[in-house]
C-alpha positions as CSV (number, residue, x, y, z in Angstrom):
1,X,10.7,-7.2,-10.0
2,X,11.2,-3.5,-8.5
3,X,12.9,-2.5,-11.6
4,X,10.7,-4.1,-14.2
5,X,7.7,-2.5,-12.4
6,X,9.8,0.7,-12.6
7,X,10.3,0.4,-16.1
8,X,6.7,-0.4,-16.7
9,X,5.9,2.8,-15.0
10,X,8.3,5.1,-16.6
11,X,7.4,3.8,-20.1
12,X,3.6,4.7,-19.6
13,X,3.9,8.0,-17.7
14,X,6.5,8.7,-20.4
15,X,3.8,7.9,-23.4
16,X,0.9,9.8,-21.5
17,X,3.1,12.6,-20.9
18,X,4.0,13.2,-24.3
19,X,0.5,11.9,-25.2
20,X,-0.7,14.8,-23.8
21,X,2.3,17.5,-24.6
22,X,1.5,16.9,-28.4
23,X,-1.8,18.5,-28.0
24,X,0.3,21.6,-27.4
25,X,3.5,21.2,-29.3
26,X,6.5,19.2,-29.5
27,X,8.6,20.8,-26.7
28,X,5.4,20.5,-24.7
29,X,5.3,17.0,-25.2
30,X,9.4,16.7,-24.3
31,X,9.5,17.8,-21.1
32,X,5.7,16.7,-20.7
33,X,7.4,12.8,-21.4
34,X,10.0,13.6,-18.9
35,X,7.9,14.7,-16.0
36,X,5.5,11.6,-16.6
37,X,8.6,9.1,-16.7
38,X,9.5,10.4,-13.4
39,X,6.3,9.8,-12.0
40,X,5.8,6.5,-13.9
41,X,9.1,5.6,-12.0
42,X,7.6,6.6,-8.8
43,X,4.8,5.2,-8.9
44,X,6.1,1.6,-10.1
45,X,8.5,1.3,-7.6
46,X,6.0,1.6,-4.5
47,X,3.6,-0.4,-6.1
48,X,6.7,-2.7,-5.8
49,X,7.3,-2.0,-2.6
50,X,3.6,-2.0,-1.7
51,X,3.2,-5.8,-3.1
52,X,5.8,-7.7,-3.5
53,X,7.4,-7.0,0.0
């Protein structure tokens, strides 16, 4: 469940990040995507660990 939770996570900080790097431009939005995947990761995984342990 950790890892669908973290994969749940990384595809939504992913779209907001580049979401929000398009208003800018397209490299914007590349590393904008990556930086929100990480967090999207993060973020999924302690909700994991916050709930399901």
């Amino acid at each position: 469940m950790s890892k669908l939770l973290a994969f749940i996570g990384a595809t939504a900080g992913g779209w907001l990040g580049w979401w929000l790097g398009a208003l800018v431009g397209m490299m914007t939005a590349f590393i904008l995507s990556i930086v929100g995947t990480a967090i999207g990761v993060y973020f999924g995984r302690q909700i994991a660990r916050q709930y399901l342990e």
